[in-house]
Short mmCIF file of the C-alpha atoms (twelve columns), coordinates in Angstrom:
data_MODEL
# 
_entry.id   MODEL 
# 
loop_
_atom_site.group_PDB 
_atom_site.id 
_atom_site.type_symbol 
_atom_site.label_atom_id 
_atom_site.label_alt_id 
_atom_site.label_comp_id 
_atom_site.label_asym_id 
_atom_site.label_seq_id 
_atom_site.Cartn_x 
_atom_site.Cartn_y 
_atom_site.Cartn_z 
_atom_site.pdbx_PDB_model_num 
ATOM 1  C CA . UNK A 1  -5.251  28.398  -3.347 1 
ATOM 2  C CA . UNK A 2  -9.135  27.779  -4.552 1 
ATOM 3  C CA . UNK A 3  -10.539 30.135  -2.170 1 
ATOM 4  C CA . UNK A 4  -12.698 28.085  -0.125 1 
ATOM 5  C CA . UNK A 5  -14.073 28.261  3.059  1 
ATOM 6  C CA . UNK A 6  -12.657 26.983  6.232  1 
ATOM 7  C CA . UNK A 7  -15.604 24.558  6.510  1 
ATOM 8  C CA . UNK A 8  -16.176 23.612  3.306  1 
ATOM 9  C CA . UNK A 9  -15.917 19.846  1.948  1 
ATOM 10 C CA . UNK A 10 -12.610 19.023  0.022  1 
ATOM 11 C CA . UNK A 11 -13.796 16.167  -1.371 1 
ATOM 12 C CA . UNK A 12 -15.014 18.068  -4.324 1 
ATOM 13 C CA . UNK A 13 -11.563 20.025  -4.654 1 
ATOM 14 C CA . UNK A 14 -9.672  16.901  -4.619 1 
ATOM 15 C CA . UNK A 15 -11.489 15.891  -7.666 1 
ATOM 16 C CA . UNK A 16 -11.601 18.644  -9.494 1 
ATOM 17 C CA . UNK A 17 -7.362  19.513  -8.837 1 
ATOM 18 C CA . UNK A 18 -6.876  15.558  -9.837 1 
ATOM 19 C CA . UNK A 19 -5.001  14.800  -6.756 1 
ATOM 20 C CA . UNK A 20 -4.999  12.174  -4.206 1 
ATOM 21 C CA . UNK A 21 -5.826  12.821  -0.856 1 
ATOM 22 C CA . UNK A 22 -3.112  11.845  2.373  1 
ATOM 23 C CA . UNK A 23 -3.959  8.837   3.016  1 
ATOM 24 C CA . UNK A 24 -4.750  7.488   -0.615 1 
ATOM 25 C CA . UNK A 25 -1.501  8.876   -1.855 1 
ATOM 26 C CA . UNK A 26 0.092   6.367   1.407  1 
ATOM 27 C CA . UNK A 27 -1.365  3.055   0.509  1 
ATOM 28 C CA . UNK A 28 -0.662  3.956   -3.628 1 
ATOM 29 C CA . UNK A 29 3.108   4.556   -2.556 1 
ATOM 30 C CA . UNK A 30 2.996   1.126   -0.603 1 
ATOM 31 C CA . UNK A 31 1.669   -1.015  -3.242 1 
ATOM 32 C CA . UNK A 32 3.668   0.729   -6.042 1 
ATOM 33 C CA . UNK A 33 6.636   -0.923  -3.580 1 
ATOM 34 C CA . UNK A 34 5.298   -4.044  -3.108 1 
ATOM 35 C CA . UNK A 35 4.678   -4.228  -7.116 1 
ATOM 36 C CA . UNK A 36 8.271   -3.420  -7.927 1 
ATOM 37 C CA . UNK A 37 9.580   -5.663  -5.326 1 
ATOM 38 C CA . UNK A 38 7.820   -8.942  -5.727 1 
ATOM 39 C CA . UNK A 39 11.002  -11.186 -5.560 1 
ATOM 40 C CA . UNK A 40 11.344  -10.128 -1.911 1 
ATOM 41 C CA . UNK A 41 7.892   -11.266 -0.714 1 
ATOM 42 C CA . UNK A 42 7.001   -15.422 0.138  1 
ATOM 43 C CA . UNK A 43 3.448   -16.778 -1.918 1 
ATOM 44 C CA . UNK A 44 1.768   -19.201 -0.668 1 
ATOM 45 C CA . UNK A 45 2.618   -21.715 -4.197 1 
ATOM 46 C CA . UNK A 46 6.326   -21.392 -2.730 1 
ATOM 47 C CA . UNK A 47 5.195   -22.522 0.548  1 
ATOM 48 C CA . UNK A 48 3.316   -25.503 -0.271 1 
ATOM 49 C CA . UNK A 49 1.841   -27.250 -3.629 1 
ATOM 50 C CA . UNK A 50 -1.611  -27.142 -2.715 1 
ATOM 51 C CA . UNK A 51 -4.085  -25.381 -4.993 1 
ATOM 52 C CA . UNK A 52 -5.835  -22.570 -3.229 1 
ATOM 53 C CA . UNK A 53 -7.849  -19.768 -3.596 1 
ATOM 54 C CA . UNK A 54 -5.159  -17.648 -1.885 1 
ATOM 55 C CA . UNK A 55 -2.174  -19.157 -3.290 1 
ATOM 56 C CA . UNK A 56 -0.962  -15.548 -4.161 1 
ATOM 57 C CA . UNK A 57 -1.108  -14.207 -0.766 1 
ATOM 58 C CA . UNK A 58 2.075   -12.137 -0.161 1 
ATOM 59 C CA . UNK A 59 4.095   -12.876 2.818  1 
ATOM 60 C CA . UNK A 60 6.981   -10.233 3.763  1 
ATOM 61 C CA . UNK A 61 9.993   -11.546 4.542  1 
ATOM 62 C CA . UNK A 62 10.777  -12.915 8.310  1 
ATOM 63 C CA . UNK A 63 13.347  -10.627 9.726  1 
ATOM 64 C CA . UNK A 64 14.017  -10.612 13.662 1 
ATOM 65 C CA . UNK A 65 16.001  -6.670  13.968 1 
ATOM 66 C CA . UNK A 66 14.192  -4.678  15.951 1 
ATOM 67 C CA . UNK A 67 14.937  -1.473  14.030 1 
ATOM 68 C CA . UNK A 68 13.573  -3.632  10.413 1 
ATOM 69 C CA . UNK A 69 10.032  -4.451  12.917 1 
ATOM 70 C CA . UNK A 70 9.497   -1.185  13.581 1 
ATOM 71 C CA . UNK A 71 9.784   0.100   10.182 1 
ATOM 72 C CA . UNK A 72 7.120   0.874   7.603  1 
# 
């Protein structure tokens, strides 16, 4: 596809086709899901009223199926 060596860096090809690389494109599809499906996560305001620096930590929901554990 851009003719380059077997050894060659692809760093430089990932740039220059605009495209993300395995493991980028994983955690961009996770937090595109997380975005679009705030409601079913727990902050920490909902938990308790105290003001903290990480009162907007996400919790996912508590969920005791195996099969649900093992997932994603």
């Amino acid at each position: 596809m851009t003719k380059s060596r077997y050894r060659d860096s692809s760093r430089w090809w990932f740039k220059q086709l605009e495209i993300l690389p395995l493991q980028s494109q994983y955690i961009f599809s996770v937090l595109l899901f997380v975005v679009k499906s705030k409601d079913l996560y727990t902050t920490n305001q909902e938990i308790h009223s105290i003001n903290t620096r990480s009162n907007v930590n996400l919790y996912p929901p508590v969920c005791n199926l195996t099969i649900f554990q093992k997932g994603a």
